[in-house]
KOLMAR-826066 format. One record per atom (N, C-alpha, C, CB): residue number from 1; residue in three letters; atom name; x, y, z. Coordinates in Angstrom, 2 decimals. Glycine has a CB too. Layout:
// residues N
+------+------+------+---------+---------+---------+
| resi | resn | name |      c1 |      c2 |      c3 |
+------+------+------+---------+---------+---------+
|  NUM |  ALA |   CA |       X |       Y |       Z |
...
+------+------+------+---------+---------+---------+
//
This chain:
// residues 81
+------+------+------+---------+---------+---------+
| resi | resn | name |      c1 |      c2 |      c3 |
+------+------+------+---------+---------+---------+
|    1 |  UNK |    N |    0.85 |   -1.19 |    0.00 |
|    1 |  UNK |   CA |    0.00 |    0.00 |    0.00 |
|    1 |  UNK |    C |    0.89 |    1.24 |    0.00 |
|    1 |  UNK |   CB |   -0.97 |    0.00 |    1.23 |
|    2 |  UNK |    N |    0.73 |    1.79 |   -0.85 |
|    2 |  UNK |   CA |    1.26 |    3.43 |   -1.06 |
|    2 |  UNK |    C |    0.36 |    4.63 |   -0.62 |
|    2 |  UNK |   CB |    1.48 |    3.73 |   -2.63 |
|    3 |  UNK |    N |    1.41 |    5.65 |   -0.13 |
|    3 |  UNK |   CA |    0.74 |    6.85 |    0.34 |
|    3 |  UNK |    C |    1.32 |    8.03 |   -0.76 |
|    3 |  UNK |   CB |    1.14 |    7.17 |    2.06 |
|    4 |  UNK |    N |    0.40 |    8.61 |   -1.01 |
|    4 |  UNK |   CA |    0.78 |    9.83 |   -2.20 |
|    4 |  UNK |    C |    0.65 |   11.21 |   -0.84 |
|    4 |  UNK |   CB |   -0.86 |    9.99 |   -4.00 |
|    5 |  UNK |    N |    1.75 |   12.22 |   -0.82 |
|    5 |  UNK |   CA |    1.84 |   12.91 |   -0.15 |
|    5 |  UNK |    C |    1.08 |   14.28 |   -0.63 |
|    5 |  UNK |   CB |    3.03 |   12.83 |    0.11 |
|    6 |  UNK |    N |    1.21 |   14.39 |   -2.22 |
|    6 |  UNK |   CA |    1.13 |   15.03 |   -2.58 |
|    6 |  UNK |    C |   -0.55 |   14.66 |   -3.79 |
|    6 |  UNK |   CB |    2.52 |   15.30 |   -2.76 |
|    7 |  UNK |    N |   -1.54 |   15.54 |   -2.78 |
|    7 |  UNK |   CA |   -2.74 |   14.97 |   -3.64 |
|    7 |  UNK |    C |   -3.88 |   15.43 |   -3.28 |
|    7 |  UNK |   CB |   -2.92 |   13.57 |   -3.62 |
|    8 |  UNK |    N |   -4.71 |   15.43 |   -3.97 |
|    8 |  UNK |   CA |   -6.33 |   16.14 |   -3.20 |
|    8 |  UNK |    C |   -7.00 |   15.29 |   -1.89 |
|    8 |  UNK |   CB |   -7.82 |   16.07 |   -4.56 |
|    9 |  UNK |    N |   -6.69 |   15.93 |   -0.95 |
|    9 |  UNK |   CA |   -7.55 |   15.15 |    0.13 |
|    9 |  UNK |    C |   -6.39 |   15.05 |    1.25 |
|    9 |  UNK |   CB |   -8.22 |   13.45 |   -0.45 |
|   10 |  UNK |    N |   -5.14 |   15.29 |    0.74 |
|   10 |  UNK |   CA |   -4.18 |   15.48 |    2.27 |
|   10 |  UNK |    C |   -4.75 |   16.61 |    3.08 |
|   10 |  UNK |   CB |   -2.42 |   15.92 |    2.00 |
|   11 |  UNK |    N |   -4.73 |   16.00 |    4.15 |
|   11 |  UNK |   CA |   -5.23 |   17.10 |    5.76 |
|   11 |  UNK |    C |   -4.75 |   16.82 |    6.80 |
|   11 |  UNK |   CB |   -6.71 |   17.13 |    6.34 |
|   12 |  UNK |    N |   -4.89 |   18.34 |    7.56 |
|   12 |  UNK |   CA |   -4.05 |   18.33 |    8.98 |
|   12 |  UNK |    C |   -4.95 |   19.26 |    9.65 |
|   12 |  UNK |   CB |   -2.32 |   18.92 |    8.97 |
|   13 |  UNK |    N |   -5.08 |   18.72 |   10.61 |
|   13 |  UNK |   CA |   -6.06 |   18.87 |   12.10 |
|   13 |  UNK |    C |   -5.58 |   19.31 |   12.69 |
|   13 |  UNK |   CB |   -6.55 |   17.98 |   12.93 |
|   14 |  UNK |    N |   -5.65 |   20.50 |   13.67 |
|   14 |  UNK |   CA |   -5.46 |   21.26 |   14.34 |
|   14 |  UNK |    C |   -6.36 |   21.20 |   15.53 |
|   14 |  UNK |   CB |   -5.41 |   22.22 |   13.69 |
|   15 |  UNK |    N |   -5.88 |   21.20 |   16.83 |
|   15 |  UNK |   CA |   -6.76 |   21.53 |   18.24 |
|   15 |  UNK |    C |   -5.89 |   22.31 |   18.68 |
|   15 |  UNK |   CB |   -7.17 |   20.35 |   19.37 |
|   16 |  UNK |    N |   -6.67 |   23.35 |   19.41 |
|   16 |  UNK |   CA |   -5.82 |   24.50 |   19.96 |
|   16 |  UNK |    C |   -6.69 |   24.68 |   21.26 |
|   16 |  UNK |   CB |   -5.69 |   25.99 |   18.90 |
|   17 |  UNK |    N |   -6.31 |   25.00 |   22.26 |
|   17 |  UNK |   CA |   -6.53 |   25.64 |   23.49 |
|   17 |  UNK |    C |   -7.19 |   27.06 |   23.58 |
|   17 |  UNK |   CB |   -5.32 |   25.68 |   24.08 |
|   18 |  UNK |    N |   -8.61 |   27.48 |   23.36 |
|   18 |  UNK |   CA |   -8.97 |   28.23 |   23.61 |
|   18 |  UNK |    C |   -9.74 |   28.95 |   24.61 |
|   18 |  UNK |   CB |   -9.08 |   28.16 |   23.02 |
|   19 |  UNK |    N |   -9.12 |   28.18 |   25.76 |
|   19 |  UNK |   CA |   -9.33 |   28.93 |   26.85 |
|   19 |  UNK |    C |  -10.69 |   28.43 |   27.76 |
|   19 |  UNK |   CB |   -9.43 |   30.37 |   26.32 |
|   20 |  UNK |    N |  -11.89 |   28.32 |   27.44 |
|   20 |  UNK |   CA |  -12.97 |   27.50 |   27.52 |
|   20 |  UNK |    C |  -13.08 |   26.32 |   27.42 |
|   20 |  UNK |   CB |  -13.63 |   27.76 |   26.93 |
|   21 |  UNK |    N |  -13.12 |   26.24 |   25.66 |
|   21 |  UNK |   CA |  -13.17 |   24.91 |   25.32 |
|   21 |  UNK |    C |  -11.99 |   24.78 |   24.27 |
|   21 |  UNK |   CB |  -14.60 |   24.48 |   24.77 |
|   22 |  UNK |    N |  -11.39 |   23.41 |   23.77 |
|   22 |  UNK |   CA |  -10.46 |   23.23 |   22.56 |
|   22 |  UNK |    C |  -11.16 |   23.52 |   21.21 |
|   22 |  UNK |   CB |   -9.91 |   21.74 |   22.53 |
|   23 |  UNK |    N |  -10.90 |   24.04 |   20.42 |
|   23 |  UNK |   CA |  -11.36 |   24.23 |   18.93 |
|   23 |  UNK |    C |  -10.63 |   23.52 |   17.99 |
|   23 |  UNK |   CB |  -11.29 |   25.61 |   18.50 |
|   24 |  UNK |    N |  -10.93 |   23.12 |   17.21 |
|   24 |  UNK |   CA |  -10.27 |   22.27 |   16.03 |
|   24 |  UNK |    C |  -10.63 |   23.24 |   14.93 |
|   24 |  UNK |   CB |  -10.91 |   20.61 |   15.76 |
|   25 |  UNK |    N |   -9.57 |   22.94 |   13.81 |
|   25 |  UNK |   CA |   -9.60 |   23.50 |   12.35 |
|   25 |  UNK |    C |   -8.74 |   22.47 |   11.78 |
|   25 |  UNK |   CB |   -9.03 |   25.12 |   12.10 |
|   26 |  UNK |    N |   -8.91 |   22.54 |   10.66 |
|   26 |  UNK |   CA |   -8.68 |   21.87 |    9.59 |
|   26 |  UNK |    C |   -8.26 |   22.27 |    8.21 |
|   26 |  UNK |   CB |   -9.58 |   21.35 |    9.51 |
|   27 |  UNK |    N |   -6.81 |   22.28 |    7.92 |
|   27 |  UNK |   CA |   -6.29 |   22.97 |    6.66 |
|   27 |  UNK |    C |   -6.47 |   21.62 |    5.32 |
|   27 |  UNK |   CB |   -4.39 |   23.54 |    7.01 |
|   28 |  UNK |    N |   -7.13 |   21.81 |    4.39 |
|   28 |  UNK |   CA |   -7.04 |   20.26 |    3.19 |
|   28 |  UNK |    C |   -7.02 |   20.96 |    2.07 |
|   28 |  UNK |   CB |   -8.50 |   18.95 |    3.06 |
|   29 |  UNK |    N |   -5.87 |   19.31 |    1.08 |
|   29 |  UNK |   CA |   -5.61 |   20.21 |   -0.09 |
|   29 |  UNK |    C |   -6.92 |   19.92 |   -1.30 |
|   29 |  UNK |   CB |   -3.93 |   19.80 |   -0.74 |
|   30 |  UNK |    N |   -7.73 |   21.06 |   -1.64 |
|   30 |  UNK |   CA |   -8.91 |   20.89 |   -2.07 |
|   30 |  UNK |    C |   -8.64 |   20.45 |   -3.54 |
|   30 |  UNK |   CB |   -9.77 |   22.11 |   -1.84 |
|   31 |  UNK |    N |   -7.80 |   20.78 |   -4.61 |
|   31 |  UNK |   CA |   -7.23 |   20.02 |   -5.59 |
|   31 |  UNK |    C |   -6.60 |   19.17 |   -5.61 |
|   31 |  UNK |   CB |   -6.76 |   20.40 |   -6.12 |
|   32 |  UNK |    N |   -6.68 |   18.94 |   -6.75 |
|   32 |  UNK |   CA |   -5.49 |   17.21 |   -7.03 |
|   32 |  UNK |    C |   -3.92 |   18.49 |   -7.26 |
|   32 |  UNK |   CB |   -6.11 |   15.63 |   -9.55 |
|   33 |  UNK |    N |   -2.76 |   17.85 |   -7.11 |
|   33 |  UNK |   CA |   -1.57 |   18.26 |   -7.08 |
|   33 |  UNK |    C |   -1.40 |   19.02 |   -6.02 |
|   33 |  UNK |   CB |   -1.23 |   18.82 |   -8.11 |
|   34 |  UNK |    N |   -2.08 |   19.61 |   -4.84 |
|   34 |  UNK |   CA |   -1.87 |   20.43 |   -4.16 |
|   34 |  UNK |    C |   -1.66 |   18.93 |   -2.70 |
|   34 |  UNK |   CB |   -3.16 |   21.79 |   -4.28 |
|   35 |  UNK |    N |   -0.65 |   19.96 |   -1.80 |
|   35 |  UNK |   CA |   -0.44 |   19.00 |   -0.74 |
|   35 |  UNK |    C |   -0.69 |   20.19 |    0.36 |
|   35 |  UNK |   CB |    1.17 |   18.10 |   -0.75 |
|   36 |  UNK |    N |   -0.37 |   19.60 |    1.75 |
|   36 |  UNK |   CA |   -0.41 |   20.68 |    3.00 |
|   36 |  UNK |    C |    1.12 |   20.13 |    3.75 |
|   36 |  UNK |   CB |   -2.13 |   20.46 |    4.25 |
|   37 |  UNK |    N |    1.92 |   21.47 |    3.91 |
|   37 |  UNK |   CA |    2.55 |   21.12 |    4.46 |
|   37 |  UNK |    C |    2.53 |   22.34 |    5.88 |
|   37 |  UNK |   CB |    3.59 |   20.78 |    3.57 |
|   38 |  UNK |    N |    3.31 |   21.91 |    7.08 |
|   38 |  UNK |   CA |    3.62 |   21.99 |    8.26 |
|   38 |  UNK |    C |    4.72 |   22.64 |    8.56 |
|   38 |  UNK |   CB |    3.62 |   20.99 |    8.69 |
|   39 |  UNK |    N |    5.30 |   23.91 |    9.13 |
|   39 |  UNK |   CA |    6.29 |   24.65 |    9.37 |
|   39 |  UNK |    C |    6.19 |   25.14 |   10.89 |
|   39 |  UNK |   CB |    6.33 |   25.70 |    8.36 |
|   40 |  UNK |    N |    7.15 |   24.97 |   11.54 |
|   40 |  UNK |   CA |    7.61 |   26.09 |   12.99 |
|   40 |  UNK |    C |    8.34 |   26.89 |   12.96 |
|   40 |  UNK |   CB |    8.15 |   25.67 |   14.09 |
|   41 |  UNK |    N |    7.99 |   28.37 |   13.35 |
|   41 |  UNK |   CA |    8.56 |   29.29 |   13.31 |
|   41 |  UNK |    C |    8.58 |   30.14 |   14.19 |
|   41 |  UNK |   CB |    8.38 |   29.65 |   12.54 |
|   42 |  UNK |    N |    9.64 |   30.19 |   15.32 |
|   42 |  UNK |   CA |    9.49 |   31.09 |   15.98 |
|   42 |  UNK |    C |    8.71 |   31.01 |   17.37 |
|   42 |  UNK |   CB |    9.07 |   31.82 |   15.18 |
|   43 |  UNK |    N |    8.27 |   30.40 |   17.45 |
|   43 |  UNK |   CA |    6.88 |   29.53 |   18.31 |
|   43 |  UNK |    C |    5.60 |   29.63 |   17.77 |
|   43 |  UNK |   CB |    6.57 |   30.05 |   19.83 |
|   44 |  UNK |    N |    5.64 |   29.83 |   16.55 |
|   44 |  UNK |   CA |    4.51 |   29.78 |   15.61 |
|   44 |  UNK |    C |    4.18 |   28.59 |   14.73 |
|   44 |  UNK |   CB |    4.68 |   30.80 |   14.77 |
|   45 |  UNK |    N |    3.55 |   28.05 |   14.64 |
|   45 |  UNK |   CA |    2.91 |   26.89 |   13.63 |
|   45 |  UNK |    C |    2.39 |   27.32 |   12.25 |
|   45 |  UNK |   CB |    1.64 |   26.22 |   14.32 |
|   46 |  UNK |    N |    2.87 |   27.00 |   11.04 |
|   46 |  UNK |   CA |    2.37 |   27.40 |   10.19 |
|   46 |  UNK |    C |    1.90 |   26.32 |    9.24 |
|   46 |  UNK |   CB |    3.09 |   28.25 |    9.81 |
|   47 |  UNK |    N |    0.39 |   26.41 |    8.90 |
|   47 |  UNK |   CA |   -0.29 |   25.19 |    7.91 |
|   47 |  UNK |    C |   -0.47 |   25.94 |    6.43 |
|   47 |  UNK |   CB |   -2.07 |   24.58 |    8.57 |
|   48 |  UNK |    N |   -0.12 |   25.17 |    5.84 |
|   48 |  UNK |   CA |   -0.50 |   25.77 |    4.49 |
|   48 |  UNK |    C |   -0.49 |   24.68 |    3.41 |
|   48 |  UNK |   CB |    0.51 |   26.95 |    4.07 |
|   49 |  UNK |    N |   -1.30 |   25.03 |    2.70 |
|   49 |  UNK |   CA |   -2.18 |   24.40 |    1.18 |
|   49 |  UNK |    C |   -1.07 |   25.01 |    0.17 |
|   49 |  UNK |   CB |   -4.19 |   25.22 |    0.77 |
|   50 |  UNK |    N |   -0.28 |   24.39 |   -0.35 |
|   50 |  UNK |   CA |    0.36 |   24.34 |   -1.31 |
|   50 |  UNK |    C |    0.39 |   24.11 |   -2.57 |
|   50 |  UNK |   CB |    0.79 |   23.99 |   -1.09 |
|   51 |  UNK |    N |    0.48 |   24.75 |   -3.95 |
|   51 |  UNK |   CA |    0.23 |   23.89 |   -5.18 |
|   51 |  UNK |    C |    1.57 |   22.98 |   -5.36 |
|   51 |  UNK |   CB |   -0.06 |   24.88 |   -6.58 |
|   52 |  UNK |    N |    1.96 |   22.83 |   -6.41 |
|   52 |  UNK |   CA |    3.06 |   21.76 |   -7.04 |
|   52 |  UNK |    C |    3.95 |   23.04 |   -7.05 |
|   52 |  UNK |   CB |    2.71 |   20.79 |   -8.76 |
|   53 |  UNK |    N |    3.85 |   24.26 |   -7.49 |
|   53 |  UNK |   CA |    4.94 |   25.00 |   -7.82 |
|   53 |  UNK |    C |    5.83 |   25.24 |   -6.42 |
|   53 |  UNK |   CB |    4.43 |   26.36 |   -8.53 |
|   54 |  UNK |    N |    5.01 |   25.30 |   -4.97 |
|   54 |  UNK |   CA |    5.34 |   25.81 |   -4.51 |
|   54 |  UNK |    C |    4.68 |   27.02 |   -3.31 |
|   54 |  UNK |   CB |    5.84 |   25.86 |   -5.34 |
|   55 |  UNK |    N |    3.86 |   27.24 |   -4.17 |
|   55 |  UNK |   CA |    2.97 |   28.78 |   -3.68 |
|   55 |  UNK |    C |    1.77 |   28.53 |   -2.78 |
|   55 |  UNK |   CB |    2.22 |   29.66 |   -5.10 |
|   56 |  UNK |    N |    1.77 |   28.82 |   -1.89 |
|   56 |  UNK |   CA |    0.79 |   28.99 |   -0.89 |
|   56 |  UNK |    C |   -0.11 |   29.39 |   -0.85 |
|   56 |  UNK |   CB |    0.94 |   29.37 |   -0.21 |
|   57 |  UNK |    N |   -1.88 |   28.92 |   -0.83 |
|   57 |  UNK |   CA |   -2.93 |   29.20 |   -1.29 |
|   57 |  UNK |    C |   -3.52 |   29.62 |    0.02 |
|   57 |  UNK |   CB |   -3.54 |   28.16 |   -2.09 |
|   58 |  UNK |    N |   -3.86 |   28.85 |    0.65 |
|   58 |  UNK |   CA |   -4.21 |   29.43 |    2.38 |
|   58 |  UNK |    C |   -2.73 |   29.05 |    3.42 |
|   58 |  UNK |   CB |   -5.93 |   28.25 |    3.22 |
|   59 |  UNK |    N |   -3.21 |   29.53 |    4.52 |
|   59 |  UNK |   CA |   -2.25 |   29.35 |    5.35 |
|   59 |  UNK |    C |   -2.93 |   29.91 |    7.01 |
|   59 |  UNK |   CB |   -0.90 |   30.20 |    4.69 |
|   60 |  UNK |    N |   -2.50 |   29.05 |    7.56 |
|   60 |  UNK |   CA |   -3.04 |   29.00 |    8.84 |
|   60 |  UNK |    C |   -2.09 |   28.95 |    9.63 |
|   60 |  UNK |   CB |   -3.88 |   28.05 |    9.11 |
|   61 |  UNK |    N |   -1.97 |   30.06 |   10.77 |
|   61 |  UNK |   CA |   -0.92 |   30.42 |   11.67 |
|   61 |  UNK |    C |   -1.81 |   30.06 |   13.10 |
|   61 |  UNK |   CB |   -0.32 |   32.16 |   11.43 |
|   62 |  UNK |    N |   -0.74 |   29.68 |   14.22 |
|   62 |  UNK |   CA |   -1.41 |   29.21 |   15.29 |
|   62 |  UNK |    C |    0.22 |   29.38 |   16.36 |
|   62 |  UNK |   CB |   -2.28 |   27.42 |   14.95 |
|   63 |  UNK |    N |    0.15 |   29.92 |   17.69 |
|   63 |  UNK |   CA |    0.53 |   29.58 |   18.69 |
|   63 |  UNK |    C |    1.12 |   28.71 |   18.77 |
|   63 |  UNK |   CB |   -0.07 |   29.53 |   19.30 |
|   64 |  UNK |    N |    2.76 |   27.99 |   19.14 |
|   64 |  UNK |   CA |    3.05 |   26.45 |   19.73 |
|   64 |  UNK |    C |    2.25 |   26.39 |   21.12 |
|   64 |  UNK |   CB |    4.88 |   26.12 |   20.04 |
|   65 |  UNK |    N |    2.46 |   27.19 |   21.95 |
|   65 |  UNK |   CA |    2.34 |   26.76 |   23.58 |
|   65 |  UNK |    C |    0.92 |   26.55 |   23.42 |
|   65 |  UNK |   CB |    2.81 |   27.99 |   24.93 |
|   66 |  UNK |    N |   -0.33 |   27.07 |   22.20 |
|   66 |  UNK |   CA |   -1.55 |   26.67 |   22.15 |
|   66 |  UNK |    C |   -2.31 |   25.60 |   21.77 |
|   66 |  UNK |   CB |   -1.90 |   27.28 |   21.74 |
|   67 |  UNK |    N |   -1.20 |   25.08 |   21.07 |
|   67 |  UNK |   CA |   -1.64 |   23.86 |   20.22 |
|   67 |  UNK |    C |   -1.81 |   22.46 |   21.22 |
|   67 |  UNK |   CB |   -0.39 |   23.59 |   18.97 |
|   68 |  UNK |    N |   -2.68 |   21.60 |   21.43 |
|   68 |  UNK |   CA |   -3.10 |   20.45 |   22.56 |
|   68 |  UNK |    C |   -2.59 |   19.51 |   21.36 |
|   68 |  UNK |   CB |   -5.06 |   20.26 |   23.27 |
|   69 |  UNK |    N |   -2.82 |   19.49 |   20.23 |
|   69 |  UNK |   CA |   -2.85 |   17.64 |   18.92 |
|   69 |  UNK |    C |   -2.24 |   19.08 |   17.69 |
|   69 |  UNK |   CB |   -5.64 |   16.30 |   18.22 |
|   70 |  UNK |    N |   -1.43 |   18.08 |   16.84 |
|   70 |  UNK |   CA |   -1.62 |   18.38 |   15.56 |
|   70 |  UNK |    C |   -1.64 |   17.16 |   14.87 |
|   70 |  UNK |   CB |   -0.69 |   19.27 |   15.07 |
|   71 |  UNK |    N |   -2.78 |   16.66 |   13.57 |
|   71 |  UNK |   CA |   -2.46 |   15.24 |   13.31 |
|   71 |  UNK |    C |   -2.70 |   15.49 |   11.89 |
|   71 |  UNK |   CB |   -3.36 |   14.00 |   14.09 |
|   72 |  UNK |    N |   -1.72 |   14.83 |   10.87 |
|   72 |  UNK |   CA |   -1.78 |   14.52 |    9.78 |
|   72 |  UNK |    C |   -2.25 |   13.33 |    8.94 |
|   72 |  UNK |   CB |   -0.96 |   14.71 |    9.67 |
|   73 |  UNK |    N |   -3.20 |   13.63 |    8.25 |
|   73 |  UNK |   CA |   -3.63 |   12.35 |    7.35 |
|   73 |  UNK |    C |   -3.31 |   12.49 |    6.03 |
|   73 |  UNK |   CB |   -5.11 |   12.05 |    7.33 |
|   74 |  UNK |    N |   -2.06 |   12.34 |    5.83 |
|   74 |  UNK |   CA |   -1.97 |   11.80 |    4.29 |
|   74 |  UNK |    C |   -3.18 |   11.04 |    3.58 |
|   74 |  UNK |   CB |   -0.81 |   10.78 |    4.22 |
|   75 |  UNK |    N |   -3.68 |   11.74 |    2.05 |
|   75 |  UNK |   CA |   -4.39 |   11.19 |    1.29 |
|   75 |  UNK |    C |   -4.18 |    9.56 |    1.13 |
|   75 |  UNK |   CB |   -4.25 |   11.92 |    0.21 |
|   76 |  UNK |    N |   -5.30 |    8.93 |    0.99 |
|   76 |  UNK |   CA |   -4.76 |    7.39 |    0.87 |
|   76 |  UNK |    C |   -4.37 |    7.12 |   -0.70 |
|   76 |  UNK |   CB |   -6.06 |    6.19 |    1.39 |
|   77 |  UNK |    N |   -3.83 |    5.56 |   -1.00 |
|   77 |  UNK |   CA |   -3.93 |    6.01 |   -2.05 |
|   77 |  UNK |    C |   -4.99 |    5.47 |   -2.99 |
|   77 |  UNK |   CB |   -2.83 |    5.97 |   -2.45 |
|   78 |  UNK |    N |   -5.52 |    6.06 |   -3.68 |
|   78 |  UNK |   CA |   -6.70 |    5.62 |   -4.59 |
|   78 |  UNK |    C |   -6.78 |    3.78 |   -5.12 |
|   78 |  UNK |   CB |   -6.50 |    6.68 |   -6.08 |
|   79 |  UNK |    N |   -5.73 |    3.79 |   -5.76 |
|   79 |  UNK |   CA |   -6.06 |    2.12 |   -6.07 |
|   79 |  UNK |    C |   -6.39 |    1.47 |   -5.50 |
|   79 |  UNK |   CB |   -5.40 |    1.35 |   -6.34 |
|   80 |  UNK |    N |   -5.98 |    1.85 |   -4.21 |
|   80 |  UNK |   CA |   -6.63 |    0.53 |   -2.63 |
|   80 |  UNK |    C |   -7.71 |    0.57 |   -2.40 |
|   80 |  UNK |   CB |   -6.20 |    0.66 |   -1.02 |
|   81 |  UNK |    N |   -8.50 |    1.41 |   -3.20 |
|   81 |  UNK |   CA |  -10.33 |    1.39 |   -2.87 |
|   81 |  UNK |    C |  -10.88 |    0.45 |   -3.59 |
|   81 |  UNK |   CB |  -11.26 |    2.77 |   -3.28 |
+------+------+------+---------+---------+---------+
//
């Protein structure tokens, strides 16, 4: 079984600590060729929807010390259905 990293349907989950209650969000790559990748910066988290070139379509910034989960689901890969 193969995992395509790079593909419509990779997503990453986000729970963050908001004080009350935890909130979740969810960054996914809504085209085919687009992936999401994951960056730290600074004590910042950065999610972002990527095409093939490179370029960053959304992007979602978040707190480290806020973040409770971050979890990645690589797209599966299609033939195995």
């Amino acid at each position: 079984m193969g995992i395509y990293l790079d593909m419509k349907g990779d997503r990453v989950e986000i729970v963050i600590d908001a004080g009350d209650a935890p909130r979740t969000y969810e960054v996914v790559a809504t085209k085919a060729g687009r992936r999401v990748d994951v960056a730290t910066r600074r004590g910042l988290v950065e999610v972002s929807e990527v095409t093939r070139s490179g370029t960053a379509v959304r992007t979602a910034r978040f707190m480290a010390s806020r973040i409770l989960a971050l979890v990645e689901y690589p797209a599966a890969d299609r033939e195995d259905e």
